[in-house]
N, C-alpha and C positions, 0 to 999 in steps of 0.2 A: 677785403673788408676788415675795420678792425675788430670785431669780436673773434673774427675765422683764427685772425693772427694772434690775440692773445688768447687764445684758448691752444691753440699751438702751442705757445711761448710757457706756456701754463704748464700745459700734459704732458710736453714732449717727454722730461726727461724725469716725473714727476712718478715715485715710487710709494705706491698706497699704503702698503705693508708695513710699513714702521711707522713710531709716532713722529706729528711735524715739527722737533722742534730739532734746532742746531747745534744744544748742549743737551746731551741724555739728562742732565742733573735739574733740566728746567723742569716744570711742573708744569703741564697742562690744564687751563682753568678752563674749565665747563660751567658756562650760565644756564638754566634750564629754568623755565615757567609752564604755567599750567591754567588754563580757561575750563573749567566744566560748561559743558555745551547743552548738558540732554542725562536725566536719567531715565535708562532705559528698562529697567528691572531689577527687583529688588527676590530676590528667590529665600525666602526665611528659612524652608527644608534645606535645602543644599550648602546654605553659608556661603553664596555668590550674590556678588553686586555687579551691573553689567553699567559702564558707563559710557557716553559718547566726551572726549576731554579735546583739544585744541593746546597742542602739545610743542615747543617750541627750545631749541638747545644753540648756544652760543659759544664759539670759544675762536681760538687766534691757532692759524696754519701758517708760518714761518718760511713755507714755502712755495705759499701761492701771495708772494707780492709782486708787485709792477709799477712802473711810473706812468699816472695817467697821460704826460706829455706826449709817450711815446707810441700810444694806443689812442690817436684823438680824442684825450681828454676821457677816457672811461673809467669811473670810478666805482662800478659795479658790473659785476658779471654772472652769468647762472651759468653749473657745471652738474654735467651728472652727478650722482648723488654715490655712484657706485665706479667711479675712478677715482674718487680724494680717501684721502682718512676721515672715516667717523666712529666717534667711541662708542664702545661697547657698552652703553648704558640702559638698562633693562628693568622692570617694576618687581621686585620681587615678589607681592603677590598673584601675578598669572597665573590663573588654572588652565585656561583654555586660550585659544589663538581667536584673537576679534578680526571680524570682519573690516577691516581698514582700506579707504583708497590706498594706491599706491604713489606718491607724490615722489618722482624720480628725480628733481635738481634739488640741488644747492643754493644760496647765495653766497658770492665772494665779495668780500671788497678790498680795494687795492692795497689796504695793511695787514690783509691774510685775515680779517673777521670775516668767521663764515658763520651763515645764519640756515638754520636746519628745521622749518615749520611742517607738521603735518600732524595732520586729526588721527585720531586713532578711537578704535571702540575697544576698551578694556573691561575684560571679566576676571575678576578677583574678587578674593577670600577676602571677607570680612566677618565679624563678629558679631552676631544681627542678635540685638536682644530685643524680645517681642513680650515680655511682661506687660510692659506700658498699654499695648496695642487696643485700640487705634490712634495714642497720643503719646506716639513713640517717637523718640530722635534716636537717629542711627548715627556714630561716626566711626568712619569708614579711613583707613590708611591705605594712601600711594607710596611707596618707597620707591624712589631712583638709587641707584645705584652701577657701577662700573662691577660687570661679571669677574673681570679679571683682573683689573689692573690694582693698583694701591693707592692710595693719597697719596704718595709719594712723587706718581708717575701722572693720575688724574685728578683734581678735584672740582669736588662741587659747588658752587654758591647760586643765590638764588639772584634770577633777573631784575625783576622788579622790588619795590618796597613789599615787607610784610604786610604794611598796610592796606597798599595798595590788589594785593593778591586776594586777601580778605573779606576783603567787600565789594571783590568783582562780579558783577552779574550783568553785567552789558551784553555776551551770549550768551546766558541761557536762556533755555524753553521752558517756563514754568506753570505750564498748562497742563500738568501732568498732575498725576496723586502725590507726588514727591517735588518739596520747597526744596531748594538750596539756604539754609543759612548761612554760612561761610566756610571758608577755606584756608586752614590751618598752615603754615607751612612751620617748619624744623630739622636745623643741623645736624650731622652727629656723628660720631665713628663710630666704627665696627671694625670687632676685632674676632677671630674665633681660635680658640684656646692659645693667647699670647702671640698670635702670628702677625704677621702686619695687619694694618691699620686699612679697613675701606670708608672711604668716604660715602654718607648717606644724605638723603637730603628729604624729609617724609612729607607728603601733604596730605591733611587730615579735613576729608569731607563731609560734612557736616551736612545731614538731612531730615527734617522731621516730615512725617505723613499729615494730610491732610483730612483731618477726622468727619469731615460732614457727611459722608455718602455711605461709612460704618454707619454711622450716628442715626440715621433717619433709616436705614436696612435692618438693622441690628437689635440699635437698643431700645428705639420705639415703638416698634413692637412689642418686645420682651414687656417693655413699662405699661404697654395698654393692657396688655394679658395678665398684669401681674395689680392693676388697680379694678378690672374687672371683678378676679379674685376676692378684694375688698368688699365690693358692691356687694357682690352674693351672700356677703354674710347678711344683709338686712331681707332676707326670707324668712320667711316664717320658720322658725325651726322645726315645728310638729309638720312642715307639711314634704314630700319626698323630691318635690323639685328641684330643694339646692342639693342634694347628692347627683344628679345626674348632669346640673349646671355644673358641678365640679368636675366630674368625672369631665365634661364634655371640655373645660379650659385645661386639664392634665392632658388628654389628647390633643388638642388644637397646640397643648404647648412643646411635643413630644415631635410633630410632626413638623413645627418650627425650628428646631436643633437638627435635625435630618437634614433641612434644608438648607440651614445657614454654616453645615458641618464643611461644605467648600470653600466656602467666604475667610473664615478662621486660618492663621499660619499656623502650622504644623511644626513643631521642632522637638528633636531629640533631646533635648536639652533643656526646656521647661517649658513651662503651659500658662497661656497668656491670662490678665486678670481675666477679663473677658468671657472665657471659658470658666473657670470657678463663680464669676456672676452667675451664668447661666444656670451650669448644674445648684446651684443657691437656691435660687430662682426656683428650680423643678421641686427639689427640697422641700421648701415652704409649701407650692402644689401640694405634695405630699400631706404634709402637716397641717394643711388646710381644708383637703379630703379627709384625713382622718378626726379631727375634730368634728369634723360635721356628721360621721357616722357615728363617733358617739354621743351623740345631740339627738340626735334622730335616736338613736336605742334606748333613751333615759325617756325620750315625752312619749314615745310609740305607746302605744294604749293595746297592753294585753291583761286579759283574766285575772293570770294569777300573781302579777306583778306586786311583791309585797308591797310595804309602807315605807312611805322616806325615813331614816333612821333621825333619832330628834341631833344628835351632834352636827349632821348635814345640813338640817334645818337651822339651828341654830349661825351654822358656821357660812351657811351661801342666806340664807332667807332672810338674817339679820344683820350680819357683819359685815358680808360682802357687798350686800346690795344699800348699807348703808357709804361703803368707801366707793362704789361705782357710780353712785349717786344716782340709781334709780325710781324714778318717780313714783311710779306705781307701788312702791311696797308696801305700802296702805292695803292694797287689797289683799297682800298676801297674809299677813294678819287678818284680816275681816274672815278669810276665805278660811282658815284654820281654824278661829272660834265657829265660824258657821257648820263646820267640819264636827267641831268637838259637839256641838250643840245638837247635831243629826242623830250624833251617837247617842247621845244623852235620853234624846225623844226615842230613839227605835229602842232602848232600854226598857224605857216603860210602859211602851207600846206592846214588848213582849210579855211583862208583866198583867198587864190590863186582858192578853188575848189568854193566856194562862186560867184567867179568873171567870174569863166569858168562854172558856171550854169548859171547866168547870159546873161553874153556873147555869150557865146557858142563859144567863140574861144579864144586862149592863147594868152596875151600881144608880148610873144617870137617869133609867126607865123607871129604877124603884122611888128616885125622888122625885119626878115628874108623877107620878102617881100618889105620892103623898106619904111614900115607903107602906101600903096596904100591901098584904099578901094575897096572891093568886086564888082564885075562889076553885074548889071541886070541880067543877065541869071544866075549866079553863085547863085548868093542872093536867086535869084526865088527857085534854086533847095533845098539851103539850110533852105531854108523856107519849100517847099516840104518833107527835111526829117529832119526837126525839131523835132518831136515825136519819132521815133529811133533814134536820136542823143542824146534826152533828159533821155528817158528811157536808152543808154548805160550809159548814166553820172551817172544816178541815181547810176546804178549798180555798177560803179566803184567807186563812191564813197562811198556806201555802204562795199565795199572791203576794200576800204581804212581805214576806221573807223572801220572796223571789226579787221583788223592788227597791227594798232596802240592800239584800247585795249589791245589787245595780247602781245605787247610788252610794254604797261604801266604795264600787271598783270607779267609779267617777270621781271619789275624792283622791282616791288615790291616783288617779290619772291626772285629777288635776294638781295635785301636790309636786309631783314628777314634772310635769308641763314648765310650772313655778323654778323649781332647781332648774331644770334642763333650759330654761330662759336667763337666769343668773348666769350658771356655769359657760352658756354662749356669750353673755353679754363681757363676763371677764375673762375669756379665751379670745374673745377677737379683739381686745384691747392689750391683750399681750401680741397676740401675731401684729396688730396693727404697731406696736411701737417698735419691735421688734423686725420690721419691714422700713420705718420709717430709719430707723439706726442704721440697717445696710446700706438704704441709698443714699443718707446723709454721708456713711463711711467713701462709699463707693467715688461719689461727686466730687467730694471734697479732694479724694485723691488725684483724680484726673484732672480736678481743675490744678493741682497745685504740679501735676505735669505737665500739661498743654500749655501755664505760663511761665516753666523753667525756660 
């Protein structure tokens, strides 16, 4: 048959070992192309990219030619792959041996173009920077190169147009978390400390992640937890529920980082935005709880809680709640003359009770009476029950002064109440602007990543 005979014709006398050309001084040209088929894994700790590529090398053997006449006309043949010359050409960044079919022939054709196709799964070192993350582009370098030889003795050029290599996506798989954008290719020599010259030829994979399934795991959450946080400010400040509503979105959000601490790439090398959102994020928590306990400790109603100092009053009762634009500051006035005016009456209340211990009788009773004085017999009795008239006085006065505390520690609680209502009103319109600039900062960045 003729392929039995010209594989014969072929091998007989055909010596693997040297390169195939018939003048040492000719140069062997190696065409070489590259399909990415599949990415298979992206490991951010370790600085490995694991690919599936469609791997293909070209060049001219001098001496596997034949006349098709002489062969019924055959102008193509396959030979094993491990009786001809094949150049030593290898990825410089392998870390590790990929699992690869083994694809044992060749193609020859009758003017010695032999053609050398086979897939291969390559794991190699790339530079994985995860700042971006989840709206990261990785590019990623293949170097071909010849182990041994020189430009001299091998060189490279590429098969196809750049063009054409670039905006190849006819096989991939891109049902994966990782797009293909394109595929760089580039010439070049190499040289190491002035010795000969190796020919390179780099292709540069181009990959961004696909951010929606971070997006909706991640940062939706974070975001519902973290406008929650907002919400709670409109409780009551005097009442103790938002401190435990806090407390309970600090844990709820504590136990969310725990969880999504898998999810997050890990690198030795720097720490993604993503992770500084978060711990931010927890931050603010923080600063959100602590504001509310001192809220809570200024309206809290005890005893012997002095008096608001008037620069405070002045500086939250008047100024700030004029620049906050709080409506009610009407009554915060009313509520401090009515304050000052209690004080005023329980003055002359004490005065009045002074003059009816005293006395033992009301200036009001002598004018109702016409101001007459008390007759003999009357006088006698009231002299008689002077000691129970003086002990009820006592007691009433003791009542008296017991109430009016109560209602000096009521203004004062509610003076306190008033600041402690200002002071929250302008603390959460600092956190709120102050949360509203992170995510404006935040957004704006990713978006101006995810549309590089």
């Amino acid at each position: 048959p003729a392929l039995r005979r010209l594989s014969r014709y072929l091998l007989s006398r055909y010596q693997k070992g040297t390169r195939p050309v018939r003048d040492w001084r000719t140069t062997t040209n190696v065409a070489i192309d590259l399909m990415v088929y599949a990415i298979l894994s992206v490991d951010e700790k370790n600085q490995v990219l694991t690919t599936y590529i469609w791997y293909r090398q070209h060049w001219t053997d001098e001496f596997l030619r034949w006349d098709p006449a002489r062969f019924d006309n055959l102008t193509q043949i396959s030979l094993p792959a491990e009786s001809i010359w094949v150049p030593d050409i290898l990825i410089n960044e392998f870390v590790d041996v990929g699992k690869s079919p083994p694809v044992p022939y060749v193609y020859v054709g009758h003017h010695g173009e032999v053609q050398n196709l086979k897939p291969i799964q390559v794991m190699t070192a790339c530079s994985l920077d995860i700042y971006n993350f989840p709206f990261d582009v990785q590019n990623c370098s293949l170097t071909f190169t010849s182990w041994l030889h020189h430009i001299r003795d091998i060189n490279l050029s590429l098969w196809r147009q750049p063009e054409l290599v670039k905006f190849d996506r006819s096989v991939f798989m891109n049902q994966g978390e990782w797009e293909l954008l394109y595929v760089l290719s580039h010439f070049q020599e190499f040289s190491v400390k002035s010795s000969d010259s190796y020919a390179e030829m780099k292709f540069y994979v181009v990959i961004r992640r696909r951010p929606l399934f971070y997006t909706v795991s991640l940062l939706l959450p974070s975001i519902f937890l973290m406008v929650m946080d907002i919400v709670g400010f409109y409780l009551p400040p005097n009442s103790g529920e938002r401190v435990s509503f806090k407390i309970t979105l600090l844990l709820g959000y504590s136990v969310f980082l725990i969880i999504v601490s898998d999810t997050l790439p890990a690198t030795a090398v720097g720490t993604p935005l993503i992770g500084v959102y978060f711990v931010v994020c927890m931050a603010l928590l923080v600063i959100s709880l602590m504001e509310t306990i001192l809220i809570v400790r200024l309206v809290h109603k005890q005893d012997l809680q002095p008096h608001v100092p008037e620069w405070v009053k002045r500086l939250l009762l008047e100024r700030a709640a004029v620049l906050l634009c709080i409506r009610d500051r009407k009554k915060f006035s009313q509520s401090r003359t009515q304050s000052s005016d209690v004080s005023r009456q329980v003055e002359s209340n004490d005065g009045a009770a002074k003059a009816n211990r005293y006395g033992c009788e009301d200036p009001r009773d002598r004018e109702a009476v016409g101001g007459a004085t008390p007759t003999p017999a009357f006088a006698g009795q009231a002299e008689e029950g002077s000691p129970l008239t003086h002990g009820i006085l006592r007691e009433m006065a003791a009542i008296r002064q017991l109430l009016e505390k109560r209602e000096e520690f009521r203004d004062v609680a509610r003076e306190w109440l008033q600041v402690g209502y200002v002071l929250d009103v302008l603390l959460f319109r600092a956190y709120l602007v102050a949360v509203l600039a992170y995510s404006v900062t935040l957004g704006t960045l990713w978006s101006v990543w995810r549309d590089a």
